[in-house]
N, C-alpha and C positions, 0 to 999 in steps of 0.2 A: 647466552645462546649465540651460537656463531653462522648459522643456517642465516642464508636473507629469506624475508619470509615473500612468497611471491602474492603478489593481491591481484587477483583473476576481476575483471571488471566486464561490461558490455562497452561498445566503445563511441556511443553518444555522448555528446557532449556532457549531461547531468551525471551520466554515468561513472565520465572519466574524472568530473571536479570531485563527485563521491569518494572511489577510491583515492584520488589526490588527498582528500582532508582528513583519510583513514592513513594514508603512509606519512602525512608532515606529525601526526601524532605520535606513531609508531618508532619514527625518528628522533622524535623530542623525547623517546624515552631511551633512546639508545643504541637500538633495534637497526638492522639493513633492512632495506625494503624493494621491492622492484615492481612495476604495473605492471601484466599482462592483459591487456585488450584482448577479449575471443569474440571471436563472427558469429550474427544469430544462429540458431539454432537450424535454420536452412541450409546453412553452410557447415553442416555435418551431420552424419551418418551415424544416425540412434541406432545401437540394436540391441534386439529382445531383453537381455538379461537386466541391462540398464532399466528399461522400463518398468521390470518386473518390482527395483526397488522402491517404487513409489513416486519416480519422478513426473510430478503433472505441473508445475508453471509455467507459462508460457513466455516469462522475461527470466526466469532462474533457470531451467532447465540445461540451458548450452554450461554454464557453471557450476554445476552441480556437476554434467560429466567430465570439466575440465577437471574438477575437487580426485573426483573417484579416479578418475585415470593417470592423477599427480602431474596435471602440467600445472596449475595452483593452489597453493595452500590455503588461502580463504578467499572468501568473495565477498565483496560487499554491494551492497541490493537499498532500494527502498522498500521500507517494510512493508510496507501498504502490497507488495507484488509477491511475495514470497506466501507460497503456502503453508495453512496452518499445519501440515505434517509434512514434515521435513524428510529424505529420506534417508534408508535407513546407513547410517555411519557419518552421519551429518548433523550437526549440533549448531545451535547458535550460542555465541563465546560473546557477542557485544551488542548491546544496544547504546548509540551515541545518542547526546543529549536530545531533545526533539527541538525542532524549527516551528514555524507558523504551521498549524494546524488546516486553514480556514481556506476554502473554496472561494476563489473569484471570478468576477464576470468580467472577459475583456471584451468591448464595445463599442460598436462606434456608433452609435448614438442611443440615448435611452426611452427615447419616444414607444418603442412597441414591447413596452413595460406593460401601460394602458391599453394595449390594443390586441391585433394580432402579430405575431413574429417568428422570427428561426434563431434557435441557438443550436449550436455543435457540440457534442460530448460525445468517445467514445467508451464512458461509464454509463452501466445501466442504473448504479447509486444513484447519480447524479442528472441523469436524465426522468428514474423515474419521480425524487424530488422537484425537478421543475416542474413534472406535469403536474404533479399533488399541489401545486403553488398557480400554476398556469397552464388548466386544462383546454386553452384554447389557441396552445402556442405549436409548433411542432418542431420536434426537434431531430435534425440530422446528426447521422455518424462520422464522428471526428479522431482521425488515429494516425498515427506518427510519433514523431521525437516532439520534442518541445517547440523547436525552431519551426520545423516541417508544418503543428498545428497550428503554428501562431501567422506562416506565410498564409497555410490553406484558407483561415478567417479571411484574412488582409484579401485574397485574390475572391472570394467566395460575395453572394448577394445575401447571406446570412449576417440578421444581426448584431449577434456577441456571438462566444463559446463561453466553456468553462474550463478554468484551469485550476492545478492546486500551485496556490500563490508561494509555498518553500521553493518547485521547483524555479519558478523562473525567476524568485528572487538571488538563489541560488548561482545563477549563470547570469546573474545583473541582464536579461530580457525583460525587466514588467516594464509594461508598457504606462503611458500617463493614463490614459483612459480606461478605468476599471473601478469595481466597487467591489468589498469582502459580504459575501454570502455568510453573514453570522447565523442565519437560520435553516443553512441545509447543513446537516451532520457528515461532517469529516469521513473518508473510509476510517476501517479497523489500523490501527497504526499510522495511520497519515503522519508526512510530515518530520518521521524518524528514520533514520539508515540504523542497518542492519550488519553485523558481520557473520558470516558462518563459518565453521572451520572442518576439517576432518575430526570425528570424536578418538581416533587412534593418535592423533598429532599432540598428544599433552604438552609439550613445549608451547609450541604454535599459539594454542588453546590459551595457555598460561597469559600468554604474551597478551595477546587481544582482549582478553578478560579485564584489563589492566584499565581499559577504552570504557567499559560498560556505566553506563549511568544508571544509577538506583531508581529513579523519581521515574522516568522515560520506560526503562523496562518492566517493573510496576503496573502503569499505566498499559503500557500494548498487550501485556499479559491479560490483562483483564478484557480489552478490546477483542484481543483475539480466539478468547475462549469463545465469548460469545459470540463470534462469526463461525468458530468449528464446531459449536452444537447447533448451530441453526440451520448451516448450510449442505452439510451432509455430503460433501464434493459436489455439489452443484454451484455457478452461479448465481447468484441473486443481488436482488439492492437490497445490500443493511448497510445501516451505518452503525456506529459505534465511536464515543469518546470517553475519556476516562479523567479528572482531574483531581490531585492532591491540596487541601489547605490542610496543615497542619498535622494532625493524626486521621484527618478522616479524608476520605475519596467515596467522590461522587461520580455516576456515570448514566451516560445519558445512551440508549441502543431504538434504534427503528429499522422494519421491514416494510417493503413495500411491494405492492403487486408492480409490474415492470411499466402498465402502462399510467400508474401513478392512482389508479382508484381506489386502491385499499393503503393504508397506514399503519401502523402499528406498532406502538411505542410505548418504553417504558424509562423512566429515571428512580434510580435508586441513590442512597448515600446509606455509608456503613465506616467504621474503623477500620484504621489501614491496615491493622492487622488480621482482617480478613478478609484480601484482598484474592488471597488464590480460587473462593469458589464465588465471588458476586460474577464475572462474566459467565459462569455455566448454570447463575440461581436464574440470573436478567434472562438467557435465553431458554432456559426450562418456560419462564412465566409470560413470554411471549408465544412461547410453543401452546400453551397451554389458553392463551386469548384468541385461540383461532389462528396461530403462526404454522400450526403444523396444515391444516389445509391451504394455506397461503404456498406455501412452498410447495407443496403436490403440485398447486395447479401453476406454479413455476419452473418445476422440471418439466409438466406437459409440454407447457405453451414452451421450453427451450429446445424438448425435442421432435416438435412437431417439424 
């Protein structure tokens, strides 16, 4: 293929080391490559028809119509951000291998563990697992880039926050003070980049395909069935993890009411080889323990 292929990125810093680790690969097979950095999605003008195709993410979205409108040929995203429906002429071509899974607390000091305190998320995952852990803490809303959350703590009388510890090991910012949250469950995909391509660009498609990890795509496949039958295009906090030993994969899903009073969780393990319908069995059988009124009275309380 003689085409360079262009990789559309957001252009925060995680963003741009992302697509960087997607083009040194791309490279090492032989491939031209070139970054395009696009500006949020504020800095352009959606119209109608674009919408019409299904695009709802709000960190995919500007890439998605850079995709459709050919200023790049694929984009690469953190999968955890990318909608479970993709829209339409848009296919996902790679899933790279996955990083640290695991949620951290950055801190500075850990005394109002035992007491009262504030931590900063802006995940409702992760915030409504803190309450479920620490229903007498309260937690503020924390949003920006990585850098941006990590100054807002430092200047902030909160606490800790929460981070996911791939991103900022990623951009070498983890900080000395922190601990890994082994018992709040990962979002759907955490932790894995994502490429997507045009589904008319078969070359392109071929190319990136080349990227894809078996064990990683596998796993988020499963994760993320179970976030598309639970969530219905709403947001909510679930979580979901997926892990392979051997021939068989295990997977662990939870929902939660937002303000952390309800839980709701299930683990299963099955052969790998059928892996395509355990994240839509996990979420049927939570729908079914009282998930589906869980979620009612979470679109309520979203569009109240």
């Amino acid at each position: 293929m003689h085409k360079t292929i262009r990789i559309g990125t957001r252009d925060s810093q995680l963003a741009l080391w992302q697509a960087k680790t997607v083009q040194t690969r791309l490279e090492d097979l032989g491939y031209s490559t070139e970054i395009i950095a696009v500006k949020s999605t504020g800095d352009l003008i959606l119209d109608k028809p674009l919408y019409e195709l299904g695009i709802t993410g709000i960190f995919t979205k500007t890439l998605d119509v850079a995709m459709l409108n050919g200023t790049v040929d694929i984009a690469v995203h953190s999968m955890k951000d990318v909608p479970t429906l993709l829209p339409k002429g848009i296919i996902q071509s790679a899933v790279l291998k996955r990083a640290n899974v695991n949620d951290i607390l950055v801190y500075k000091d850990l005394d109002f563990l035992e007491t009262k305190g504030t931590i900063a998320t802006g995940s409702l995952r992760r915030k409504a697992q803190w309450l479920n852990r620490y229903p007498d803490h309260t937690v503020e809303d924390l949003r920006g880039n990585v850098i941006t959350r990590l100054q807002k703590l430092e200047d902030s009388n909160w606490n800790a926050a929460v981070f996911a510890k791939a991103g900022l090991e990623r951009i070498n910012v983890l900080p000395e003070q922190f601990i890994e949250l082994d018992w709040m469950v990962p979002a759907p995909a955490q932790g894995a980049m994502v490429i997507v391509s045009l589904e008319k660009n078969k070359e392109v498609t071929e190319a990136v395909s080349k990227l894809n990890d078996a064990p990683t795509d596998i796993c988020t496949h499963v994760e993320r069935d179970f976030l598309r039958i639970l969530e219905g295009g709403c947001t909510a906090p679930i979580g979901a993890i997926a892990t392979i030993t051997g021939d068989t994969i295990a997977f662990t899903g939870i929902l939660l009411a937002i303000d952390g009073s309800k839980r709701l969780s299930i683990n299963k393990t099955d052969t790998l080889s059928n892996y395509k319908e355990l994240g839509k069995r996990c979420a049927l059988e939570i729908i079914e323990k009282g998930g589906k009124e869980l979620m009612d009275s979470i679109k309520k309380e979203m569009n109240s």
